[in-house]
C-alpha positions as CSV (number, residue, x, y, z in Angstrom):
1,X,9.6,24.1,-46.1
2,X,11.5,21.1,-46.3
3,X,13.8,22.1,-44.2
4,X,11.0,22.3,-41.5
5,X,9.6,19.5,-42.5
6,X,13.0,17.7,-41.6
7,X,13.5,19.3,-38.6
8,X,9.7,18.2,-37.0
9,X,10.8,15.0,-38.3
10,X,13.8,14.5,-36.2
11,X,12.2,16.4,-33.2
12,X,9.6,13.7,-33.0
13,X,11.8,10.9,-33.8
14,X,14.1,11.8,-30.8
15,X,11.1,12.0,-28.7
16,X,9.5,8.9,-29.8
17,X,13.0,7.4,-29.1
18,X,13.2,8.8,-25.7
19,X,9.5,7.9,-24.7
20,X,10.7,4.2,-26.1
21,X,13.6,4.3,-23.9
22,X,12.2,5.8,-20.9
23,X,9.6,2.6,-21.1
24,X,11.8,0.2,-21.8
25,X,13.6,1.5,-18.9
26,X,10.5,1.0,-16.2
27,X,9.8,-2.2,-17.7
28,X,13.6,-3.4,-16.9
29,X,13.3,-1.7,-13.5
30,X,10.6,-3.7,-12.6
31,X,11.5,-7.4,-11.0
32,X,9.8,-10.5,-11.8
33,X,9.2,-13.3,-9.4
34,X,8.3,-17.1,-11.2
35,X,5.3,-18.8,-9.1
36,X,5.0,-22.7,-10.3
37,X,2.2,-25.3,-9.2
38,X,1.5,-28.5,-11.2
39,X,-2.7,-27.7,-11.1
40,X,-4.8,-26.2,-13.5
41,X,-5.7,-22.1,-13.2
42,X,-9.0,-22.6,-11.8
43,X,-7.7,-24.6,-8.8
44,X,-8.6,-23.1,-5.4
45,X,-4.3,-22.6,-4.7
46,X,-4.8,-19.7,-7.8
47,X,-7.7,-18.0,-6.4
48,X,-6.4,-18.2,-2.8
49,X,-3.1,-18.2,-2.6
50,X,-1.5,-17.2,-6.3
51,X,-4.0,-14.2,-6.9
52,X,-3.9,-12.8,-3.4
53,X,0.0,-12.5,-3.2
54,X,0.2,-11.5,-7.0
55,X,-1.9,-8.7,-6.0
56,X,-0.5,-7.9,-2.9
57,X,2.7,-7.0,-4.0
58,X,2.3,-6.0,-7.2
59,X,0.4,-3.1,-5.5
60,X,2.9,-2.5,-2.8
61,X,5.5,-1.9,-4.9
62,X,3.4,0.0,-7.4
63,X,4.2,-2.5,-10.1
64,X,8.0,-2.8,-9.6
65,X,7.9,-6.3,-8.1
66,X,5.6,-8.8,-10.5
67,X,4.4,-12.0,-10.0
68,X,4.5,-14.3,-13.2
69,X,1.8,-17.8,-12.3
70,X,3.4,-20.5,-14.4
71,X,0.4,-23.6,-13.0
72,X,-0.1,-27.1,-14.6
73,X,3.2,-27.9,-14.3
74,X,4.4,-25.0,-17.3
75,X,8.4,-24.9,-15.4
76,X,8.2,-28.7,-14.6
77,X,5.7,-31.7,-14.0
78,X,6.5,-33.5,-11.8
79,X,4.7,-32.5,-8.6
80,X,7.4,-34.5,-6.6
81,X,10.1,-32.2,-7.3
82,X,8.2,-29.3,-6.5
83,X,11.0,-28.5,-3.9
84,X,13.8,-29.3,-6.0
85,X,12.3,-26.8,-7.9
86,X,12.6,-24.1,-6.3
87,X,15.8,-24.8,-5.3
88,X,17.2,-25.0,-8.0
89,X,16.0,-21.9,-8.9
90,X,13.9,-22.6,-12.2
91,X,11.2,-20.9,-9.7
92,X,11.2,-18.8,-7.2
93,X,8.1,-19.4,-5.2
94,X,6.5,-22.8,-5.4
95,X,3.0,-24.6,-4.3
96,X,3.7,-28.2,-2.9
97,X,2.1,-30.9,-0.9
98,X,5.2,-32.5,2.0
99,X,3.3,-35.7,1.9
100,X,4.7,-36.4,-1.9
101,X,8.3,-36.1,-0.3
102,X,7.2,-37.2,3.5
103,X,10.8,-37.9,4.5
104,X,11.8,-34.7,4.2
105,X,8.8,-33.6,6.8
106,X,8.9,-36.1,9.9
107,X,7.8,-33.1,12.1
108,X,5.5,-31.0,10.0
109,X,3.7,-34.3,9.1
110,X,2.5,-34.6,12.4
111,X,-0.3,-32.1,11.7
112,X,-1.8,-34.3,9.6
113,X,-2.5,-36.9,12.0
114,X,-5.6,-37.7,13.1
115,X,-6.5,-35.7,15.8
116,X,-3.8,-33.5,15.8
117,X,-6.1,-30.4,15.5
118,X,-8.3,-30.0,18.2
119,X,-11.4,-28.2,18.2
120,X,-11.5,-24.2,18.4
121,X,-7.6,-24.5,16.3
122,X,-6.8,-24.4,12.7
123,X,-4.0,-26.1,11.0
124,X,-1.7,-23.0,9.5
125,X,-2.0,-22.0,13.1
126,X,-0.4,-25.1,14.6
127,X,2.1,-25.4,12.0
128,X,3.4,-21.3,12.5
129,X,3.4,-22.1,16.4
130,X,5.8,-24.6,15.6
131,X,7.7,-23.3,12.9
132,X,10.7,-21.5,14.3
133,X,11.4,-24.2,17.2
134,X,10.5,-27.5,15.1
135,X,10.1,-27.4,11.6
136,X,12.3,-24.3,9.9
137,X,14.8,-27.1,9.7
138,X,12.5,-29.1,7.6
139,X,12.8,-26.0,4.9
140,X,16.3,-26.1,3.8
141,X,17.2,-23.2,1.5
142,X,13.8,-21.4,1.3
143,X,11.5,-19.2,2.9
144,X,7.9,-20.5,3.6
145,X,5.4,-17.6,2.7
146,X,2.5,-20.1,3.7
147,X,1.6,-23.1,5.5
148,X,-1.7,-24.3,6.0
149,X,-3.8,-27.9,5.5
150,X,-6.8,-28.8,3.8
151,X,-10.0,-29.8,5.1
152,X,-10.5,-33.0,7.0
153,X,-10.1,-36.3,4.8
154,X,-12.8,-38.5,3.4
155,X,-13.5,-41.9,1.9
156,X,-14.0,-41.7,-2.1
157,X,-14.8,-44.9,-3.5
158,X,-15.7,-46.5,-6.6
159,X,-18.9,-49.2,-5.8
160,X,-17.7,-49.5,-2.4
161,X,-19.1,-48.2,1.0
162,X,-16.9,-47.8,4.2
163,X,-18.5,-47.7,7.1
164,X,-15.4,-49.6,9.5
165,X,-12.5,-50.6,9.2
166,X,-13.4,-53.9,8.3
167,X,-14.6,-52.4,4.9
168,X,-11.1,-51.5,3.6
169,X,-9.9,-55.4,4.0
170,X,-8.6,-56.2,0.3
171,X,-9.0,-52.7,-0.8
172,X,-6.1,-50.7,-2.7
173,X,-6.6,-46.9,-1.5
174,X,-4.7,-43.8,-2.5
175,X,-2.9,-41.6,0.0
176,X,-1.1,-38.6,-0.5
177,X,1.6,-39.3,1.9
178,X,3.6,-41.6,4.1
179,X,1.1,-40.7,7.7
180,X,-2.2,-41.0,5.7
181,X,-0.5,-44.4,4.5
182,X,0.4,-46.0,7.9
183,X,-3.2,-44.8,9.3
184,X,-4.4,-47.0,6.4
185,X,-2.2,-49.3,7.1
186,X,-3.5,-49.5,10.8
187,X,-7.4,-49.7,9.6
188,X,-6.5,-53.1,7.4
189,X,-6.5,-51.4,3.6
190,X,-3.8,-51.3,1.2
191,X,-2.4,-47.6,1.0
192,X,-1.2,-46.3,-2.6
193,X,0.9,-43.4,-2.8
194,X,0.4,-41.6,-5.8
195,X,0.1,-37.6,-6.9
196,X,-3.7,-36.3,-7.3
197,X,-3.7,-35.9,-11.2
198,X,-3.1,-39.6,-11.5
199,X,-6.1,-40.4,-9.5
200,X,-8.3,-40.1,-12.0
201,X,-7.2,-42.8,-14.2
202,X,-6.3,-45.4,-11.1
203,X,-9.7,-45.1,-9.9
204,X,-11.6,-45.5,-13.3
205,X,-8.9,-48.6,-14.2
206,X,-9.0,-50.2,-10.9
207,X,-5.7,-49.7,-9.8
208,X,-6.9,-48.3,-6.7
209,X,-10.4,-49.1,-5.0
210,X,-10.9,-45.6,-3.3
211,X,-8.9,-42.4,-2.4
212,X,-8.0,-40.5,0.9
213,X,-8.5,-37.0,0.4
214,X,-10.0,-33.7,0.9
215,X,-13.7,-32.8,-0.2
216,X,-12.4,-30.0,-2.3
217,X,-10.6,-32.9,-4.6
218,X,-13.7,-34.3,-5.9
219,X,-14.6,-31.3,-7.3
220,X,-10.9,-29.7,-8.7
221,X,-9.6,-33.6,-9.9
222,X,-13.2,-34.0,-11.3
223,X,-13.4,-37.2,-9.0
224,X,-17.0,-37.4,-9.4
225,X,-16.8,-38.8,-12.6
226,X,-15.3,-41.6,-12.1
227,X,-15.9,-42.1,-8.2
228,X,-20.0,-42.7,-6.6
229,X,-19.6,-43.6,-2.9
230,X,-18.4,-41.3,-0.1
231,X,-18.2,-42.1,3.6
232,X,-17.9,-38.6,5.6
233,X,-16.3,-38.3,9.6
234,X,-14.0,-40.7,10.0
235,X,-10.7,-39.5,11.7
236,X,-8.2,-39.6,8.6
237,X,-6.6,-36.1,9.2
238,X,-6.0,-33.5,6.7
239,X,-3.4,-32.4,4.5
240,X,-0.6,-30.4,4.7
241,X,0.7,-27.8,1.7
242,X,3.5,-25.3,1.8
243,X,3.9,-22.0,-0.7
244,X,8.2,-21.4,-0.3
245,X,10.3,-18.9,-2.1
246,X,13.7,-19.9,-3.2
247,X,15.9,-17.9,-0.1
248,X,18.7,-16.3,-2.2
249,X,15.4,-14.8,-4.5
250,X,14.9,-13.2,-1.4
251,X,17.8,-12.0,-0.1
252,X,18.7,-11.1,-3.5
253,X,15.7,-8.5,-3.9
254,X,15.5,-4.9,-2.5
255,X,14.4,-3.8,1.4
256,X,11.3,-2.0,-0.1
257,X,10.9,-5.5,-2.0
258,X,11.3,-7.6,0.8
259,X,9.2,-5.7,3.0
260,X,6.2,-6.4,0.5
261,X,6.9,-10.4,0.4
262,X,7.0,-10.4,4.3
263,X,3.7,-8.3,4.0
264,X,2.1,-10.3,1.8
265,X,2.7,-13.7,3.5
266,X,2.8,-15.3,6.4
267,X,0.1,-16.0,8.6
268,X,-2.5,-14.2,7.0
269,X,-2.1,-15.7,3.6
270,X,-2.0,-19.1,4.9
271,X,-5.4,-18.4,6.8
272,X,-6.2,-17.1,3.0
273,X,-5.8,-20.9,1.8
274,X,-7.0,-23.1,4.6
275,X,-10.4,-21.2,4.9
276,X,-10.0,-21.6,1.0
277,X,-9.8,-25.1,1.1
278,X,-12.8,-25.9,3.4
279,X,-15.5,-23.3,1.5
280,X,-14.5,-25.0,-2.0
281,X,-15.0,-28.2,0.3
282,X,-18.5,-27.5,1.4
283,X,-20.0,-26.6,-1.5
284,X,-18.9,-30.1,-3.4
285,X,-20.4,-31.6,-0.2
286,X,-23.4,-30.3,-1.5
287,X,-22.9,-30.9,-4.8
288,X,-22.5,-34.3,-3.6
289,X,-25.5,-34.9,-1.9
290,X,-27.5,-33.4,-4.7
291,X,-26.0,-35.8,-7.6
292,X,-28.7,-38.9,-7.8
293,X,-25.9,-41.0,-8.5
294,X,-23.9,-40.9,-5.6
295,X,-23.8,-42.7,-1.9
296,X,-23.0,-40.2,0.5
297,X,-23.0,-42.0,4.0
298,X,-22.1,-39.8,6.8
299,X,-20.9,-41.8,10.0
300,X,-22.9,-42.2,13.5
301,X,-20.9,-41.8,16.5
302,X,-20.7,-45.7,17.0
303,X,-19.3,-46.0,13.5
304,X,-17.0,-43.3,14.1
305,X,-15.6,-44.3,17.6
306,X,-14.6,-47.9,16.2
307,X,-11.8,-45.9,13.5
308,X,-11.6,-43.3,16.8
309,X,-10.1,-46.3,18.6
310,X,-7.7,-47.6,16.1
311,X,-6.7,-43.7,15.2
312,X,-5.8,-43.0,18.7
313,X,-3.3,-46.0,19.4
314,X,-1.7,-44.7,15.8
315,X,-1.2,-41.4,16.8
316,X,0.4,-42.4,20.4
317,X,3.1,-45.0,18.2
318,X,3.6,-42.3,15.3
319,X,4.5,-39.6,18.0
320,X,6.7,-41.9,19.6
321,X,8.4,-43.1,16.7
322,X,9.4,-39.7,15.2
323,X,10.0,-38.3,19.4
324,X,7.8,-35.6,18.3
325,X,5.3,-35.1,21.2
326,X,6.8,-32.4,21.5
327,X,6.4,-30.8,18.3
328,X,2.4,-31.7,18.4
329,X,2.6,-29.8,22.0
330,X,4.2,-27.0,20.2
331,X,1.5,-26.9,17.3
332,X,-1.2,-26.5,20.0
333,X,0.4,-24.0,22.3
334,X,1.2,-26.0,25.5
């Protein structure tokens, strides 16, 4: 009895062993990919752009290629050396905004210009019509998965209303980039480059007097807390974002693998974000307009044309000065 006792013993110890085995085995099988941003998991980039490709190919593959979402800056920080980054390899996908390193992107930049996207286009089509003449160069080392922009800019201030240019005279104002600071530049503020989780504190301090940004911000930065006065349709442009993989994470990884990133990305996940971007941006309009508190001014057509004119004679010297009419002709398809 013992005897058999021993011997069921050992029969279900080797099995348990193998079972153990055989999962540790699939588990090792399977190939993780790191995806860093510097924002918090409730930011529209998880929902839109993280989820989406996390999904994507973890279905593909049937679970053999994962997608691990380090956000608020878990592998790093600093949102400046988003790009480093993932060059370095501590990641192998990354979320990043060009403007933070805009000397790296002279000809990408140029869809954030005022007027750069004309009506009836959106922004992560421009910049994929371009990609392969004028900017791939701009992407040493990686391989964008996405590229899209945000909705148009607007004017958040702290007790102070813009309706001209005259307005931002002796005002400090945050911008995201090097264009959004020469445009502010050109309508007689002070521009302020600084990353968008230290907004917050500038504008509740002082150190700044208003910011240049997105809609969307308000709401994902928690902007309204600390801001009351926003001036809506003046041309400030929009904002560009790239999601890159690290290119020897690619070429490292399996055909089947590859095939399922290339599936995944692209065009169709950077419409994911842009169209993203501007629903999470209309409903903090309304939000907006329903807080007591706030100024929302939206600007006439008189009010508008008097930036319109300044914006114009900006875009005609940045073009010239970075010889990219060409690239702006690419964006839009002429």
């Amino acid at each position: 009895m013992i005897k058999m006792i021993s011997r069921t013993f050992l029969s279900l110890s080797v099995f348990a062993v193998a079972t153990l085995a055989t999962l540790h085995a699939d588990t090792s099988s399977a190939e993780t990919l790191k995806f860093a941003h510097f924002v918090s998991p409730v930011h529209v980039v998880n929902s839109s752009i993280a989820e989406p490709l996390k999904e994507g190919l973890e279905s593909d593959t049937d679970g053999s290629l994962e997608l691990r979402i380090y956000p608020g800056g878990e592998l790093g920080s600093g949102p400046t050396e988003q790009y480093v980054r993932v060059l370095q390899g501590v990641a192998d996908i990354v979320w990043g905004i060009p403007g933070y390193t805009s000397s790296q992107f002279p000809k990408s930049l140029v869809v954030e210009m005022p007027g750069a996207i004309p009506e009836g286009m959106t922004g992560y089509e421009m910049l994929w019509n371009a990609y392969d003449e004028h900017l791939k160069s701009e992407f040493p080392g990686t391989k964008p998965l996405a590229l899209w922009t945000s909705e148009p800019s607007i004017f958040i201030m702290k007790d102070e209303i813009i309706r001209t240019p005259e307005d931002l005279e002796g005002l400090k104002i945050r911008v995201s980039g090097e264009m959004t600071a020469d445009l502010i530049t050109a309508y007689g503020g002070t521009p302020v480059q600084m990353s968008a989780g230290e907004i917050y504190n500038a504008l509740q301090t002082g150190l700044i007097d208003g910011v240049v940004t997105g809609t969307s911000a308000v709401g994902d930065f928690k902007l309204d807390e600390v801001a009351n006065a926003y001036s809506i349709g003046a041309p400030l442009g929009h904002i560009m974002f790239y999601l890159v993989m690290n290119q020897n994470s690619y070429d490292t990884l399996s055909e089947e693998h590859q095939a399922a990133i290339d599936a995944n990305s692209g065009l169709e996940l950077s419409r994911s974000g842009e169209e993203a971007w501007n629903r999470r941006a209309e409903e903090i309009l309304q939000e907006m307009k329903a807080a007591p508190e706030n100024t929302v001014v939206e600007l006439d057509e008189a009010e508008i044309e008097a930036f319109e004119t300044i914006a114009d004679d900006f875009r005609q010297r940045a073009l010239e000065d970075r010889g990219a009419a060409n690239v702006l002709n690419a964006m839009q398809g002429k």
